[in-house]
KEVEXPA-434389 format. One record per residue: residue in one letter; y, x, z of N, C-alpha, C in turn. Coordinates in steps of 0.05 Angstrom, whole numbers, plus 5000, padded with zeros to 4 digits. Example, Ala and Ser with C-alpha at 12.3 -4.5 7.8 and 13.67 -1.06 7.14 Angstrom:
// residues 2
A488652645156491052465156493452645156S495552575142497952735143500152585157
//
This chain:
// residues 125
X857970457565860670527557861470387531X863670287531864770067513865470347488X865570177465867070427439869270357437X871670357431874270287421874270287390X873469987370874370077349876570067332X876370247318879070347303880470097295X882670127295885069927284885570067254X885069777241885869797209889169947206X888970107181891870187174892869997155X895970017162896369857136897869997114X895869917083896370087070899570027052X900470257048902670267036903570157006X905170077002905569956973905870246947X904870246940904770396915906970516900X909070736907910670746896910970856870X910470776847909670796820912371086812X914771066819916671306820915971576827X915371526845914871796871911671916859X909571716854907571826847907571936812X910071776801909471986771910972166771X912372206782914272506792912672646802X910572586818908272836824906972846801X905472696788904372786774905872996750X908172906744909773096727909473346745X910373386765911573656780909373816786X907373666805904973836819902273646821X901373696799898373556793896673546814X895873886825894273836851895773646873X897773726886899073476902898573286898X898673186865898972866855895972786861X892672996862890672916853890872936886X891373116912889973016934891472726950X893972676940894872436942893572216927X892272286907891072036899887371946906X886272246917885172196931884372096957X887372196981887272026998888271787001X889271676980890071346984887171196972X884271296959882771246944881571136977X881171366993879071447014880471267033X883471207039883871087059884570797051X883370667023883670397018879870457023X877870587016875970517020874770427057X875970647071876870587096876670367116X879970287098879970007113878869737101X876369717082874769577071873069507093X871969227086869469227120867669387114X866069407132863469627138861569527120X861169217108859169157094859869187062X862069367059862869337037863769707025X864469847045864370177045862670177027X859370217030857970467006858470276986X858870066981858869956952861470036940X863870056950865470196942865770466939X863970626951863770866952862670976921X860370786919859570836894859270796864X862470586876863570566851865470746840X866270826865868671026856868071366846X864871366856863671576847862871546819X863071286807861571256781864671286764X867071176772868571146765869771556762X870071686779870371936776868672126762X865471976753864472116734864971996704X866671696705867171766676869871876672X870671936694873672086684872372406677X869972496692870172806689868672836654X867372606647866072606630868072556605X869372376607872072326586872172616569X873372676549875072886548878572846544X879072646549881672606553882872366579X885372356587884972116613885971836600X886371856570886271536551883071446552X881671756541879571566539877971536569X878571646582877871576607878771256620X881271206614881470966619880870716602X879970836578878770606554876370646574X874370806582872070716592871770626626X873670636636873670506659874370216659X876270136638876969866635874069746620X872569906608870469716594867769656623X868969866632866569826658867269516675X870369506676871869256688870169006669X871069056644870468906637867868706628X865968916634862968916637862168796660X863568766685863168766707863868456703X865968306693867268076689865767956669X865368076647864367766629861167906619X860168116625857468276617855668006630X853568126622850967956628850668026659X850367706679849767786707852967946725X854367856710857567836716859167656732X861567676736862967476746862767186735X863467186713864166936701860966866706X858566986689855866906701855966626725X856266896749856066736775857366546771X860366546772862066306768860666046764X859766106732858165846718855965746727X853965976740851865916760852465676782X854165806803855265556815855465326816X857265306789859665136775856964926774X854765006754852164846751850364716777X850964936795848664926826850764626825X852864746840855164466844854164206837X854064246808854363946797851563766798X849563936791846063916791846663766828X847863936854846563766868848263576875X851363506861851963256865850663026850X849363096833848062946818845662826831X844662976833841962996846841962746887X844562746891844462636912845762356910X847562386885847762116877846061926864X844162026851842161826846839161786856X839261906873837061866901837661676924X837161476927838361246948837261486973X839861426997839061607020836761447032X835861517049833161317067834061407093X833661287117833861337135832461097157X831861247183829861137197832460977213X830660647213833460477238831960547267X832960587279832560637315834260367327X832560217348834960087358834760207387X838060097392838860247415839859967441X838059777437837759557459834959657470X835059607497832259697511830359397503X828159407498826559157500826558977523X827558847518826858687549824858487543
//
């Protein structure tokens, strides 16, 4: 028996209006709306990419519970960003990793004469 899988949603654009009007008006509203747009962008992420997002966003919701305010909550979520980008074993890291693999093996193949076996392709007569 075949599975049918699910068809991606597509997610909605962000209405920055509508969502700070909740948050002014009705906080719980505003927090299970902001939980299900969390859950249904993790969702439609590929399958090899779910628990890694899962557990970022669990790290990310324990420094909000940990904060005692949601400034400094977002001073420490942005330093996490930013740890993630230029920290040791980071983006830029890899980047430069590359950037080096790259160049090391153009190098490396330009000054190695290629060799290659001649075959001829006349029968002996």
């Amino acid at each position: 028996m075949m599975t049918k899988k699910p068809t991606q949603k597509t997610l909605q654009p962000l209405d920055f209006k509508q969502w700070s009007n909740m948050a002014r008006q009705d906080a719980d509203a505003f927090e299970s709306m902001r939980l299900a747009a969390i859950e249904e962008l993790i969702e439609s992420a590929p399958e090899k990419q779910k628990q890694r997002l899962r557990c970022l966003q669990w790290r990310i919701d324990q420094e909000r519970r940990l904060s005692h305010s949601p400034l400094g909550a977002c001073i420490q979520i942005s330093q996490m960003m930013w740890e993630t980008l230029m920290g040791e074993d980071g983006l830029i890291d890899h980047i430069q990793h590359l950037n080096t693999s790259c160049k090391q093996e153009r190098f490396s193949t330009k000054s190695r004469p290629q060799q290659a076996s001649i075959i001829s392709i006349r029968p002996d007569c």
